[in-house]
N, C-alpha and C positions, 0 to 999 in steps of 0.2 A: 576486665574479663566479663564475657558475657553467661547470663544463668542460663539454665535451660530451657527455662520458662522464655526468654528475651529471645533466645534464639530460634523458638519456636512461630513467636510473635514478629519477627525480623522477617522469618520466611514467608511467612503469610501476608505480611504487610508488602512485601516487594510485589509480588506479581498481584495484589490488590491495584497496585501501581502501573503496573502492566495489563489492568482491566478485565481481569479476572475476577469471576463472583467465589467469596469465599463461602464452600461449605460447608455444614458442621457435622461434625465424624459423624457416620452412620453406627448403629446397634452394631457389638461384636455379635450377634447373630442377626445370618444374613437371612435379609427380607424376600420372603418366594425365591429362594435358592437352594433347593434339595442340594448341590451339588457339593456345598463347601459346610464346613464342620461347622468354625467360624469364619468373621471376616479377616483376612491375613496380609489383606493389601489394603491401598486407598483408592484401586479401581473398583474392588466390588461394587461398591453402590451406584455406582457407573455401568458396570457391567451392559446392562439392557440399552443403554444411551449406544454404548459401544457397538452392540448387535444389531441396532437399528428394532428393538421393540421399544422405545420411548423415546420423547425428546425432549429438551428442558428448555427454560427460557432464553439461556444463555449459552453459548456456545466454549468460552472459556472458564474455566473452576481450579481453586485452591484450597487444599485440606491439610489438615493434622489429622489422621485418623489414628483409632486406636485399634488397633489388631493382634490376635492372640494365634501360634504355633503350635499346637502342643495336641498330639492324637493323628489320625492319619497319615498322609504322608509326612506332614509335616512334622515330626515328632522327636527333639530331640532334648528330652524332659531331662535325662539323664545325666546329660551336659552343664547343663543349668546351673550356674553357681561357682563351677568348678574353670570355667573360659574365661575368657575377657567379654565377649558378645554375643552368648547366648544368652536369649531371654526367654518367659514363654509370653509377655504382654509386653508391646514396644508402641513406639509410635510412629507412623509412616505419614513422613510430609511430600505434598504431592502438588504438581501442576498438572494439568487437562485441557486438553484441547479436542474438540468435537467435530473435526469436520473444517476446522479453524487453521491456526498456522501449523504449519508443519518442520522437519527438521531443522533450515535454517536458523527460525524464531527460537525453538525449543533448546538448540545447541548455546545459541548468542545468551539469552537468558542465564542457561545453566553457567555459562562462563565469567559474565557478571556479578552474580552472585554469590558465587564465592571466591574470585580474587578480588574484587573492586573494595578500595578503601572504604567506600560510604555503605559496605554491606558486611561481608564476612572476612574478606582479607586473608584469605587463605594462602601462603607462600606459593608461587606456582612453580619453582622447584623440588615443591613436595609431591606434585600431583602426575598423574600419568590418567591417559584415557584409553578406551579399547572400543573397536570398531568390527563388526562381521566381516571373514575374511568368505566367504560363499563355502555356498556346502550343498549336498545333495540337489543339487540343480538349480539351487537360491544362488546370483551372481554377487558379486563382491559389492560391499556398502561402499561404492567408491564415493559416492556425493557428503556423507561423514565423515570421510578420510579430508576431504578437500573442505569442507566444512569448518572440521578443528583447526586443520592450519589456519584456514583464512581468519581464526581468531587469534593465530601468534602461540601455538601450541606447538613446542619444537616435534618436528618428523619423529625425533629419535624415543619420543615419548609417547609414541601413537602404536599401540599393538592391538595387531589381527587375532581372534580366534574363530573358533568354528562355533557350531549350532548350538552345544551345550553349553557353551559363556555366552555367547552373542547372540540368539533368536528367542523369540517369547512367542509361545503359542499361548492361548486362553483354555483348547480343548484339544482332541484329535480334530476336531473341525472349528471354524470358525473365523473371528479376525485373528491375527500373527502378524510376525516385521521380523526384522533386524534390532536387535539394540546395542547403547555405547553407553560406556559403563564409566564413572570418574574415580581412581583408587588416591590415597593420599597412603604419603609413605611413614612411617611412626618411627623409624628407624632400628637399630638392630637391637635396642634393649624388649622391642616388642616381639623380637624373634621367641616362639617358645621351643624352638632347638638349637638354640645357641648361636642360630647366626651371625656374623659379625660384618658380612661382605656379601650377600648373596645379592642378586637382581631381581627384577620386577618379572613377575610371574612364580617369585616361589610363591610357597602355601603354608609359610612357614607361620603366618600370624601380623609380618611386617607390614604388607602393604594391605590395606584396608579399604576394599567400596563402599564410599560413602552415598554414590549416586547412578539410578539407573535411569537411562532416559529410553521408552520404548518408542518404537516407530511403528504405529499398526499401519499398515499398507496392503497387506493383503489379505484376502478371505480364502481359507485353505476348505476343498468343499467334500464329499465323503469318497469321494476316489484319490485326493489327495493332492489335487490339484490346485497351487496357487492362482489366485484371481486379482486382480487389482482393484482394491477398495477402491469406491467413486469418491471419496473423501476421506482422504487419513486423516488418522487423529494421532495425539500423540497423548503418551502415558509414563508417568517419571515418579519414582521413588525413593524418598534420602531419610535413613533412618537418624533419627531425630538421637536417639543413644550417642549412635557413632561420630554423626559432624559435633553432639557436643564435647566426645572425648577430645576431639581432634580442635575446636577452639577454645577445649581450656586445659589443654596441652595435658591429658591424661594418658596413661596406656588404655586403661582398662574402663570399658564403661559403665561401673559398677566405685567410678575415683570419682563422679561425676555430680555434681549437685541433683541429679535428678532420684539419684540413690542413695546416698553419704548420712542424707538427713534419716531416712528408715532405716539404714544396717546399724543407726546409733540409735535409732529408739529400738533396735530388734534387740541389740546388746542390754537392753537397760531389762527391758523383760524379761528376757534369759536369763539373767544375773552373768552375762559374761566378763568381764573386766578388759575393757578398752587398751589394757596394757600387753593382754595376755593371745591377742588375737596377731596372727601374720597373714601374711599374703600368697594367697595360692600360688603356686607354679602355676604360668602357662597353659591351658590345652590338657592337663590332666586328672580328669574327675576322679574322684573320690571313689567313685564306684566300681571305676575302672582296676582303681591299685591303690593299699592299702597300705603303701608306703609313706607316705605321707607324716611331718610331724604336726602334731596337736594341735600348734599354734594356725598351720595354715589349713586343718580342719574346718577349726572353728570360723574362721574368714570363709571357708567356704560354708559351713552352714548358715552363718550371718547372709549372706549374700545369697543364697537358696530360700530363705525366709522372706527379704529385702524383696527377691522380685515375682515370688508367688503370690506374697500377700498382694501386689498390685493386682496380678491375674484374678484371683480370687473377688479381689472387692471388684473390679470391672466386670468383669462375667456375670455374677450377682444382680449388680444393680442393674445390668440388662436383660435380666429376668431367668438368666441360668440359675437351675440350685440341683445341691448334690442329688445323684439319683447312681443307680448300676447300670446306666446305657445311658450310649449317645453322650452327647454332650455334658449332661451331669454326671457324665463317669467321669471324663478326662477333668470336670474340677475339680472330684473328687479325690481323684491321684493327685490333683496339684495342691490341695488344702494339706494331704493325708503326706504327701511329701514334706510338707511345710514342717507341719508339726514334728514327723522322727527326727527332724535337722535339731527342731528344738530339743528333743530330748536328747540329742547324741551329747547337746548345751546342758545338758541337767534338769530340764525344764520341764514337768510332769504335769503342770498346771494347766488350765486352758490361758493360752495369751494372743492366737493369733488373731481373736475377737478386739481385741486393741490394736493390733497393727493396719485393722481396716480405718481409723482414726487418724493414723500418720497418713494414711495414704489419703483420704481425704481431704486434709490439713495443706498436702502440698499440691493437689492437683485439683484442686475444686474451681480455679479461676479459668484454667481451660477447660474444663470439663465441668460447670454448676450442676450437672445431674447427682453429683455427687455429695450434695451438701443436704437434699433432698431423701437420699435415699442411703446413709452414713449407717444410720439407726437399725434400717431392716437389713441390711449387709450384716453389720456385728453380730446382731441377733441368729443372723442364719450361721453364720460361721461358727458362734459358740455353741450351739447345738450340734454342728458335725464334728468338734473340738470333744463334746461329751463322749457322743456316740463313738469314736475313734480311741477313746481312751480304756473304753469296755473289747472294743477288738482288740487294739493291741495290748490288752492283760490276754485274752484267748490265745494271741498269736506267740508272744512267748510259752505259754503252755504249750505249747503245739512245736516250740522249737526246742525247748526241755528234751517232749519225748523224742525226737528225731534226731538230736544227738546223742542219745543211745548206741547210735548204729558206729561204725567203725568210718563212714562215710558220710555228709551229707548230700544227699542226693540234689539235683540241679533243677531236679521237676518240682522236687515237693520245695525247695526254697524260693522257686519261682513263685508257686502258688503263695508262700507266704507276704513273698514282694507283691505281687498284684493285688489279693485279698484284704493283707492287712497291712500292707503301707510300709513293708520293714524294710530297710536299706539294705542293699546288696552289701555295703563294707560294714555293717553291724555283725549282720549274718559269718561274712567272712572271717570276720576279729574271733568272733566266737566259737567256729568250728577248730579256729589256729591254739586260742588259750584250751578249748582242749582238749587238742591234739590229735584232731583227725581232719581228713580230708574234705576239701569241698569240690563238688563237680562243677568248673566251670564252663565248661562246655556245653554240659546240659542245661544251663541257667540260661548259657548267650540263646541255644535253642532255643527253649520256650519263650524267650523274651523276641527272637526271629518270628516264628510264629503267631505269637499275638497281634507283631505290630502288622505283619502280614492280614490277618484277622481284622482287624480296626482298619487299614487301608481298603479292605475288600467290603466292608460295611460302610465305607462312606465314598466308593466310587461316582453313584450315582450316574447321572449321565449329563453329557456335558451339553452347556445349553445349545441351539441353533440359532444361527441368523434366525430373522423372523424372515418365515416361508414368502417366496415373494409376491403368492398372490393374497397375503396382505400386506406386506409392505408398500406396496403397491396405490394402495387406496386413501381415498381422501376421509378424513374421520368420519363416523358415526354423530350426527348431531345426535345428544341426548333429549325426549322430554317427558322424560317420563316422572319427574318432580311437578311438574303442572299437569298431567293427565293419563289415563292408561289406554287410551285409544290416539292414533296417528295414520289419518288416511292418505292416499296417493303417495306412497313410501315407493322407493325403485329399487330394484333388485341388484345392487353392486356385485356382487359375487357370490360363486356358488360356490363351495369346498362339497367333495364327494372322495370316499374315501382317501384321505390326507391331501388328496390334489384339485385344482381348479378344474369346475366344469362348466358346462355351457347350461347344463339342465339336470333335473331332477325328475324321476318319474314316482311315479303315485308307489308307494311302499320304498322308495328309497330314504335314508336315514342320511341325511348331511347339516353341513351347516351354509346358511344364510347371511350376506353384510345388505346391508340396507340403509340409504343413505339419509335417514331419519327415522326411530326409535322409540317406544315408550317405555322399550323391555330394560328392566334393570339388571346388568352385568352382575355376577357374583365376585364380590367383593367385600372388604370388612370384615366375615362371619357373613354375611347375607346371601342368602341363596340368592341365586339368579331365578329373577321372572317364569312364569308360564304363559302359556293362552295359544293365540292363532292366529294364522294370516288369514286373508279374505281376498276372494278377485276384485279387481277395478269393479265386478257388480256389488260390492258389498253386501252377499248373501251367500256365496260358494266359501267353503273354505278349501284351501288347497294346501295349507300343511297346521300339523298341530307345534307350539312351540315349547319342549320339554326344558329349555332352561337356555340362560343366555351368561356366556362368561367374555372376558376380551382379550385377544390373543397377543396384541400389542394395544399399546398405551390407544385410545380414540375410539380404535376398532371395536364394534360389537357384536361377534358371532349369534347366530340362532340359531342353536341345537334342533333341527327339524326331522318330525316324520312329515312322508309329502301324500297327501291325499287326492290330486292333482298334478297335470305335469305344470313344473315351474323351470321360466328361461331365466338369463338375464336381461335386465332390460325394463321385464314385466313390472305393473306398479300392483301395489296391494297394500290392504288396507293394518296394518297391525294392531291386534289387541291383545292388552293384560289380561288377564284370570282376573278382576278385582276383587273376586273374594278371598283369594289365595293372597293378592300383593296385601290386602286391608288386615289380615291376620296377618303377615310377615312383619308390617308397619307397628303393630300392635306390639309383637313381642321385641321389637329392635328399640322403640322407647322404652319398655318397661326392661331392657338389658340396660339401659342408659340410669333408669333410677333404680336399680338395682344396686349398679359398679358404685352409687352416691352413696346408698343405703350402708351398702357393708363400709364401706369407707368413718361412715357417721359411726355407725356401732362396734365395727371391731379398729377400727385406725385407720389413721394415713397411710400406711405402710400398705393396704393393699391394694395391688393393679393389677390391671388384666392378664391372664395369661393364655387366652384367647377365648375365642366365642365360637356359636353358630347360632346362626339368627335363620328359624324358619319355620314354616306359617302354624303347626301343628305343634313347635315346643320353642323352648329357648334354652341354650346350656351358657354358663357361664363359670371358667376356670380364673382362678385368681390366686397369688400370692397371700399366703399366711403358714402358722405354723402350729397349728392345733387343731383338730375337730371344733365345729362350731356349733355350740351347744344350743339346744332347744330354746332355753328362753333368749341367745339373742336372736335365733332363726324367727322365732315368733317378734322379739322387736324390728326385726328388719322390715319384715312383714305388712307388718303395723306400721312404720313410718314411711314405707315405699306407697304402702294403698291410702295414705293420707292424702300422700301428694295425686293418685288419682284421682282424689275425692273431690280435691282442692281445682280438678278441671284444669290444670295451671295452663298457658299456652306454650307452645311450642314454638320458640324461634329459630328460624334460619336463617344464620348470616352468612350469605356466599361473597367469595372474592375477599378473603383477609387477610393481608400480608402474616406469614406464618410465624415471625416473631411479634408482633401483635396479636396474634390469637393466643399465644403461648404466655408472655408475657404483661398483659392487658386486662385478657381476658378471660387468664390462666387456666385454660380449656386442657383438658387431660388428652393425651394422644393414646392411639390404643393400639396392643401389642402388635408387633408382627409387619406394622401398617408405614409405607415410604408414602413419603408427604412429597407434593412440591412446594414451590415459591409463597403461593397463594392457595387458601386452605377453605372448607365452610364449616361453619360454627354450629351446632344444636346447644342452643341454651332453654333450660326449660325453669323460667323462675330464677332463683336463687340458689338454687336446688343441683341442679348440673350443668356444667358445660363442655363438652367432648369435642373435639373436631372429629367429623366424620362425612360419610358422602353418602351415608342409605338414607334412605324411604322411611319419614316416620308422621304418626300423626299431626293434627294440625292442634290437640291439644289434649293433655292427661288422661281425661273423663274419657277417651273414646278408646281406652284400653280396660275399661271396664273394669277389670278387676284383676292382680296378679296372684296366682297361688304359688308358693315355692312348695315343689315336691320332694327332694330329696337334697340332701348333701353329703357329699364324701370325699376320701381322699385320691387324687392323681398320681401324684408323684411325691416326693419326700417336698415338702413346704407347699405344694400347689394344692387348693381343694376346687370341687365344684358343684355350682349349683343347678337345679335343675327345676323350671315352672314353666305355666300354663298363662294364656290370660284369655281376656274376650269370651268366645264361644270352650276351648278350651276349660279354662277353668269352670265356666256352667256344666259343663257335662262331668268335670271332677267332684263339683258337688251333689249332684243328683247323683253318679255311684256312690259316695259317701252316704246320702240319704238313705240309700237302697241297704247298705252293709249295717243302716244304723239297723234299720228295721229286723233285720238276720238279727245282728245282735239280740235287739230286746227278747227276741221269740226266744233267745236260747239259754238268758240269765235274767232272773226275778231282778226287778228294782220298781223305783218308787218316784216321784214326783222330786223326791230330795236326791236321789243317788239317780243319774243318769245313765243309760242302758251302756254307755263305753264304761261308766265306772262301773258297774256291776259287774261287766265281763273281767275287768281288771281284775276284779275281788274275786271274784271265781277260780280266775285260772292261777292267781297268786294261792289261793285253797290248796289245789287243782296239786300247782308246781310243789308247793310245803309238803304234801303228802307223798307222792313219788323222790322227793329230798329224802324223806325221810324213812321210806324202806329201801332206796339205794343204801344209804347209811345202814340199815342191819345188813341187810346182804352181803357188804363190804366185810361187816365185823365177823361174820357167821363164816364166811370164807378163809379168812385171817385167823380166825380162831383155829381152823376147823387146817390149815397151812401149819402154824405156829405148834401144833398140836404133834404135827409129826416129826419137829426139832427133835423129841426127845428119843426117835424110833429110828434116826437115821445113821445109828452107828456103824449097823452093818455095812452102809456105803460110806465110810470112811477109808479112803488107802492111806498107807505109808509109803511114798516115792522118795527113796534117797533121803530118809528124815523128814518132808514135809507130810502134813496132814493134807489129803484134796477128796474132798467130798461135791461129786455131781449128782445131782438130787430135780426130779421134774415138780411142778405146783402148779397144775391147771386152774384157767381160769383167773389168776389174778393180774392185776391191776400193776404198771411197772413202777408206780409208789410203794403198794405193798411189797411187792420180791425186791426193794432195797431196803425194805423195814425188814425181812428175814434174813437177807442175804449179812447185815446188822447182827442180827441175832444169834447165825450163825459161826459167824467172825470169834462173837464173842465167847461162843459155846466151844469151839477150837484151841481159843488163843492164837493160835499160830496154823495159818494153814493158805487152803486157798477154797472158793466156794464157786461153785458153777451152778446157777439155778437157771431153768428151763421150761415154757408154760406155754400152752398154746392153748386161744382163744376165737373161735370166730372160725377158723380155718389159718390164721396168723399163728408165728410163731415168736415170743420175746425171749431174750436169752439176759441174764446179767452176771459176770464174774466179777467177785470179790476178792481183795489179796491182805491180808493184813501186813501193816507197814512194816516190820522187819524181814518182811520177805521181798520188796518189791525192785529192790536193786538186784535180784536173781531173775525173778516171776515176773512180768508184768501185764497186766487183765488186759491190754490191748491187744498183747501177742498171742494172748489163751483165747482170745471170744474168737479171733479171725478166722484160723480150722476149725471151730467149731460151728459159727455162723455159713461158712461156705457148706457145709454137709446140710443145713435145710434149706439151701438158696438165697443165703444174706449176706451182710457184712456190717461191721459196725465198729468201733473205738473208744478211746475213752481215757481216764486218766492212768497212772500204774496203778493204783491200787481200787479202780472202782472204771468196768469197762459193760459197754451195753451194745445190744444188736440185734436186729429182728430179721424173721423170711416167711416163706410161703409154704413151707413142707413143713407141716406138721408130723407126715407116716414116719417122719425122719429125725425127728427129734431125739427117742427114745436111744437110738444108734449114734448119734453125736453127742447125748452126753455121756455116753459110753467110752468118745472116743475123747474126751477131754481128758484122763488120766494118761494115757498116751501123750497129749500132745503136753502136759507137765512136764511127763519123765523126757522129753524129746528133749526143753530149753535145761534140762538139770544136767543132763549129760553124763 
């Protein structure tokens, strides 16, 4: 029987055989692609080859990609665990063809490969194929139909559907085809409704796609109209999960060695006992119906652990970390899911920090990024492992007080599921034990609406062909690596507003192709170029050039204002700004011994998490997980301006085969950034090596000097930095000179104590003495509050036996009115306290209840009437509730009306 790993290697190995270049999975986040979450197929990376804005060296290509579902449309997180073949991380093995062969080849291949003895040997009495039966004015895939036959595929096994099984579009516009889909049959014990006799086309769970093979053929354009692509390509996808279920004879692809190994280290960490676990039904989640017994729970939390922890460690080490938006949300739900499964196990510890270790352990031979980056995955995981453990203690708090009600309500338990991670059948078990109702309806609601909410936040728009008049055009020679000026350049193309023109007249704003260059495309982090064209006189200029990016892969636009009229045709002289590019060069090196610097000083673990390189600053976002402290900010510092001290030279090796640079000359690739075949190297010394394609100097000393200016945080794990160099930082120091001088004029010092230390010392005086009359103030206030404890009898009621004393205390502090509200408590015994204080124009409210009363009373139910009378709202525990607003004239009247709203809950 073959592993998963073999059979992965099988597939890739065949069409290697069939001359195909194998490529290596692209980032789960997609490269310049607003439009997708993450990557979810093995065409994304393709994507642009497919639209015609790139082309590669190779016409044919074969991947294992790794792609994750979860968020957007794609979203079926909830599933997870509970199916045979939902996953949120899987892996998609792919062939590609570009323009190459087309259906015949694509069909004969796929049929190959999995019946032929010396490949996969799949029974072909198991299998059934599906073909486009025509729809919407698309004619019927008859050349597929005749296709499968002619490879001995009986008729009776060939079925037609319409557009939504059998057509692939990319976008509402774009390329599109017909596709034909290969199902294999698992038989009726894989039915999850019991089937024991149905046919091909239930939906029961029986018959399973292992294989899609697309047929791009057409380009559908924004009116809707089919076009015949001048070279189809073809696009095919065979989830790696599933053909393993299906050759090592599993139902479920969760039986499967690619899983088996983690659900038994999941068991080990959980403390689950391998005796005590069963096997889910079928098709129905956990979440869904909470009928379910114990045993096949636990198999489904195992198996909810099992495939998130992969998502989690993959996401991670591609540079995803938890965050509250975008993409560090949806890993966040998938970490934060992980974990409730573990506890549903008993499991209260942090452990999912060890399951990034199994996952590494088995997948690191197809994937070595993973052996590299095991350490800073863990580390990030047990950190959202902490911080999750402090929410869900809040969140059961929070589900305490809402079972109160006679109901739990479907909004406020939603919010508990999305906020803090709590399982819908947690939630449910517990309104059942006791004994009130849950709104399910309102749950599926607001759980309709979010994912409505999250599909509508990552619409985006869907890519275009590249416009044809550049597609059109023969590349952009580059040379602007050897120089910034390029005389006798010819005017390939005009763009004016989005469209091709013939000309440009003086104040019109377009863009320019040119069929020679010195302008550098923005790219990398690196801003694009500036400067000007000049006539064939080389003294007119006729446009200025605001920046230069590339629309398709060669092509190099120039952003132009035209200060003369320009045709096509006209030749002109092009020039860089060189002061502008020699500042951009400047800080693109010192970003290169920067990424070295922090690497040296805080670890390996950190990489980029993107740049911008340009002439005036440099920012740099990177991977880590703490603020970075002063003295190693100043070590950084200090060893990055070594290396410029040191002059070192800067080498550029262009043309390196990319695993050779990776491999050799272990060049660090930087985030965000698609590589092709052949790559160029900045190696500076010993010091750094990157692959990259900007502009940098010809050697360290001529970056003069870097200042790093600030540092802070981005996002949850990402910090960044921020500095100057060259002329930049000289103008830093001469302000700083300037502030010294402010300073000294304003604080005495001495030869021994320096005018920044003396300011120190002062304002540390300065701070001590305003400490320290806040502090009377405080007590003078508190004393002067605490004072009228003994004088508050007369507002004491008796409601129904309870004591409830509302009492106003302007002016203090919401520390102090829980040190009275304290005080008062105990001055009672037995009662409830509503204090009241308004400060500023603000108004603070805080109810106290003491604890033998709070299963009648509770401060969350008393502060809300009361808070809505000065314009607030606010909550809190039963026996200690807090809340602020903006009417103050209104205070006096609401705690007025707090006795009322007592006798209201007493009844």
């Amino acid at each position: 029987m073959l592993t998963g790993s073999q059979i992965r290697r099988k597939f890739l190995d065949y069409f290697v055989q069939h001359v195909h270049k194998e490529v290596h999975s692209s980032s789960l986040v997609p490269a310049n692609d607003p439009t997708l979450l993450f990557t979810n197929a093995g065409m994304n990376q393709f994507k642009d080859v497919f639209l015609g804005l790139e082309t590669r060296e190779y016409k044919r290509a074969t991947t294992s990609q790794k792609c994750v579902r979860a968020g957007g449309k794609h979203n079926d997180l909830e599933n997870v665990g509970f199916t045979n073949r939902h996953h949120t991380f899987f892996e998609m093995l792919g062939n590609f063809s570009f323009g190459d062969y087309f259906k015949k080849d694509a069909i004969a291949y796929a049929w190959e490969l999995i019946t032929s003895a010396s490949w996969f040997a799949i029974e072909k009495d198991k299998l059934y194929v599906t073909i486009f039966k025509g729809e919407n004015g698309v004619p019927r895939d008859a050349e597929a139909y005749d296709l499968w036959a002619a490879q001995g595929v009986a008729k009776d096994r060939i079925f037609e559907f319409g557009a939504k099984d059998n057509f692939w579009q990319m976008g509402d516009t774009g390329p599109c085809g017909p596709c034909s889909e290969i199902h294999y049959d698992m038989g009726p014990a894989a039915s999850d409704q019991s089937h024991t006799d149905c046919a091909f086309g239930c939906d029961c769970g029986r018959y399973v796609e292992i294989w899609n093979l697309v047929f791009m053929q057409f380009d559908r354009d924004a009116s809707g109209k089919l076009n015949p692509l001048p070279k189809p390509s073809i696009d095919t996808g065979m989830g790696l999960e599933r053909v393993t279920a299906v050759l090592q004879g599993v139902i479920s692809n969760y039986d499967t060695d690619l899983f088996t190994p983690l659900i038994k280290r999941a068991a080990e960490l959980t403390g689950t006992a391998k005796g005590h676990v069963g096997t889910p039904a079928p098709g129905r989640p956990a979440e869904q119906s909470s009928a379910e017994g114990s045993g096949h729970k636990s198999a489904a939390s195992l198996r909810v652990i099992a495939d998130h922890s992969r998502a989690a460690t993959f996401l991670i080490s591609d540079g995803v970390l938890p965050s509250n938006e975008g993409r560090g949300y949806v890993l966040r739900k998938i970490i934060r899911r992980a974990l409730t499964h573990g506890r549903l196990l008993g499991q209260t510890k942090p452990f999912l920090n060890e399951m990034v270790f199994a996952v590494r352990d088995l997948m690191q031979d197809a994937y070595p990024e993973l052996k590299e980056t095991g350490e800073r995955v863990s580390k990030t995981v047990l950190v959202e492992e902490t911080r999750f453990g402090h929410t869900m203690d809040v969140g059961l708090e929070k589900l305490e007080d809402l079972m109160r009600e006679s109901r739990l309500s479907g909004q406020e338990a939603f919010k508990l599921y999305d906020t803090f991670g709590m399982p819908l059948d947690f939630m449910q078990d517990a309104a059942r034990d006791q004994g009130i109702g849950f709104d399910q309806a309102g749950f599926d609601q607001a759980l309709k609406e979010q994912r409505e909410r999250a599909r509508a936040s990552w619409k985006g728009a869907a890519k275009q062909t590249a416009n044809p008049a550049y597609q059109q055009l023969p590349k952009s020679e580059f040379e602007g690596y050897r120089q910034t000026r390029s005389d006798n350049c010819e005017v390939l193309a005009i763009i004016h507003n989005g469209q091709g023109a013939q000309q440009l007249q003086p104040g019109d704003e377009g863009e320019i192709i040119l069929d020679h260059t010195p302008f550098y495309a923005e790219s990398g982090g690196q801003v694009g170029d500036r400067g000007w064209l000049y006539s064939d006189d080389h003294n007119t200029v006729v446009a200025e050039v605001k920046g230069c990016y590339s629309p398709i892969q060669g092509v190099r636009a120039h952003q132009v204002i035209a200060k003369q009229p320009i045709h096509i045709g006209d030749k002109v002289d092009a020039v860089v700004n060189a002061d502008i590019r020699e500042s951009t060069m400047r800080n693109h090196t010192a970003t290169h011994l920067l990424q070295a610097g922090l690497r040296e000083v805080l670890g390996k673990h950190v990489k980029q998490a993107g740049s911008l390189v340009a002439p005036n600053h440099l920012r740099f976002d990177f991977s880590h997980f703490t603020s970075v402290a002063d003295e190693e900010l100043q070590d950084i510092e200090d060893l990055i301006n070594k290396e410029v001290l040191r002059n070192e030279k800067v080498e550029v090796i262009p043309d390196v085969p990319i695993d050779v640079a990776i491999n050799e000359y272990k060049a660090m690739a930087l985030f965000g950034e698609k590589y092709g075949d052949r790559v160029r190297v900045i190696k500076i010394g010993d010091f750094s090596t990157e692959l990259c394609g900007g502009t940098h100097t010809s050697a360290t000393g001529e970056i003069g000097l870097i200042k790093v200016l600030k540092e802070g945080s981005v996002s949850s794990g990402v910090r960044r930095i921020e500095a100057v160099t060259g002329e930049g930082s000289l103008h830093h120091f001469q302000k700083d000179h300037k502030l010294e001088s402010v300073v000294a004029s304003l604080a005495a010092h001495s030869d021994a104590v320096s005018p920044a230390e003396a300011l120190k010392l002062e304002l540390d005086k300065k701070d001590s003495e305003i400490k320290r009359l806040q502090r009377e103030l405080d007590q003078a206030r508190m004393k002067s509050a605490s004072s009228t404890v003994a004088s508050v009898t007369d507002k004491i009621k008796d409601i129904h036996g309870v004591k409830v004393l509302a009492h106003r205390v302007d002016n203090l502090e919401r520390a102090q009115m829980r040190t009275l509200v304290d005080q008062l408590r105990d001055k009672l015994g037995s009662g409830v306290v509503v204090l009241g204080s308004a400060t500023n124009g603000n108004v603070a409210l805080i109810v106290g209840v003491t604890k033998d009363l709070t299963q009648k009373i509770q401060a969350g139910k008393v502060i809300g009437p009361v808070a809505q009378r000065v314009g607030g709202k606010g909550g809190g525990r039963p026996d200690l509730a807090e809340a602020g607003g903006k009417d103050p004239s209104a205070l006096d009247a609401a705690l007025a009306d707090a006795y009322g709203v007592v006798e209201s809950m007493l009844g």
